[in-house]
DRENTIGU-605806 format. One line per field, with one value per residue (C-alpha): residue in three letters; x, y, z. Coordinates in Angstrom, 3 decimals, always signed. Layout:
fipa	ala; ...
c1	X; ...
c2	Y; ...
c3	Z; ...
//
This chain:
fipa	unk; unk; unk; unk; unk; unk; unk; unk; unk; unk; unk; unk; unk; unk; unk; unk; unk; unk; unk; unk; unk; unk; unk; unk; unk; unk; unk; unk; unk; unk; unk; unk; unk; unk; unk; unk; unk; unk; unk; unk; unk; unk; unk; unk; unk; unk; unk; unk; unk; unk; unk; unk; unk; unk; unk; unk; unk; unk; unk; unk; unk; unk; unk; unk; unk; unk; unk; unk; unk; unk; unk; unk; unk; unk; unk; unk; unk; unk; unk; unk; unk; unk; unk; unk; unk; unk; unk; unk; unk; unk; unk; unk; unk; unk; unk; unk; unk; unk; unk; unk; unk; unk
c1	+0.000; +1.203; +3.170; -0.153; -2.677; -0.740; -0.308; -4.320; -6.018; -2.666; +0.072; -2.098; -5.270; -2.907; -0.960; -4.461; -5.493; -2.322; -3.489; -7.078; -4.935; -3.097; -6.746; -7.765; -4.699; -5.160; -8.714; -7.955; -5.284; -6.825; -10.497; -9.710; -12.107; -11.285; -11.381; -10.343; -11.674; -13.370; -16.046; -14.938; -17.885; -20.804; -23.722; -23.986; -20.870; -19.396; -15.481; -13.477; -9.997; -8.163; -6.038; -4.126; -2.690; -3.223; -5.316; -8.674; -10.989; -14.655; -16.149; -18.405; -15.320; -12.467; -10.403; -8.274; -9.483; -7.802; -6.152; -8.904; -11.406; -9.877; -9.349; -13.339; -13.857; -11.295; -13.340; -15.939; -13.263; -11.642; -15.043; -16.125; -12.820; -12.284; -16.246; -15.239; -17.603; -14.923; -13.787; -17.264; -18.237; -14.659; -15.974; -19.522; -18.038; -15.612; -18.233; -19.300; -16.923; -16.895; -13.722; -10.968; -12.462; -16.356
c2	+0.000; +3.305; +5.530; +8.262; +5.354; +3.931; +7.394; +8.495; +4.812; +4.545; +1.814; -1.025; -0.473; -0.079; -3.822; -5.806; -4.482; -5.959; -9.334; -9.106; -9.540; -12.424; -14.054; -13.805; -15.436; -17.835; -18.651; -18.589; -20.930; -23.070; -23.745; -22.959; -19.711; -16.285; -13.071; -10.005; -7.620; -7.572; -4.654; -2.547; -0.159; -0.861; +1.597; +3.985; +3.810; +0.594; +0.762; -2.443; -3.680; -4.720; -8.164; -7.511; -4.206; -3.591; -0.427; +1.125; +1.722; +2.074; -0.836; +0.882; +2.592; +0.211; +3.746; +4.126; +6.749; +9.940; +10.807; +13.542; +10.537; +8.375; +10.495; +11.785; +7.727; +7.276; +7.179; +4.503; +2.146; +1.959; +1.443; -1.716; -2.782; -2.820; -4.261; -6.927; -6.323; -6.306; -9.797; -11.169; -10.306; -12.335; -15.228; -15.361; -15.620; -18.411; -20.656; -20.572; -22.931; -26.571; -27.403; -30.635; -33.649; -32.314
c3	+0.000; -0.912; +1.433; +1.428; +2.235; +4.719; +6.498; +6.247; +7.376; +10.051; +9.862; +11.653; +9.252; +6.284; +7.324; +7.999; +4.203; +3.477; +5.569; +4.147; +0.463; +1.232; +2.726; -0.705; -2.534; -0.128; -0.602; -4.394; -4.191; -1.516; -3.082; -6.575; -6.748; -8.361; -5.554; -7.411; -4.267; -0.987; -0.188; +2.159; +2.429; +0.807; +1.377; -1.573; -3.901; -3.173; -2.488; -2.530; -2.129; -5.292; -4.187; -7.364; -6.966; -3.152; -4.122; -3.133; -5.994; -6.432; -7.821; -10.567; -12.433; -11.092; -10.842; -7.080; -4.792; -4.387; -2.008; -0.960; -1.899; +0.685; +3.392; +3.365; +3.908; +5.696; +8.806; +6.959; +6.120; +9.233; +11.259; +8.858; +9.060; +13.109; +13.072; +11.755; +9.230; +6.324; +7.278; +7.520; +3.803; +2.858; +5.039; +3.804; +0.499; +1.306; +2.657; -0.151; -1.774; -0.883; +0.733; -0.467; -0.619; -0.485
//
């Protein structure tokens, strides 16, 4: 994650996107199925986490924030993040899949 990202969401929110990326190589790997992004707010515009490129976009246009764009939800991301909320979406997608051997 970029140097201005890290220093706007703060160096712990910045390392679990970084965590939240390698959850979905994993789950790729693992069970086979394609996760190009995980939500992280989802009431109006939708804004998601790109596992490819580490960056936050909207979902309609695929373009990254700004930086102005990011810190006015700045405050949204990090609240559905520490919720738990974030993590839940990735985990209500993984069950989704049918493990090894099922």
């Amino acid at each position: 994650m970029k140097g201005e990202a890290r220093h706007v969401l703060g160096e712990d929110l910045a390392n679990y996107l970084e965590l939240l990326r390698a959850k979905m190589t994993f789950a790729e790997e693992f069970y086979g199925m394609k996760m190009k992004y995980v939500p992280l707010i989802t009431e109006g515009e939708i804004v998601i986490l790109d596992r490819n490129d580490g960056k936050i976009k909207w979902l309609k246009t695929k373009s990254p924030l700004t930086l102005e764009e990011l810190k006015s939800l700045a405050g949204s991301i990090k609240e559905n993040l520490e919720s738990g909320f974030v993590e839940s979406l990735l985990a209500m997608n993984m069950s989704c899949v049918s493990g090894p051997g099922e």
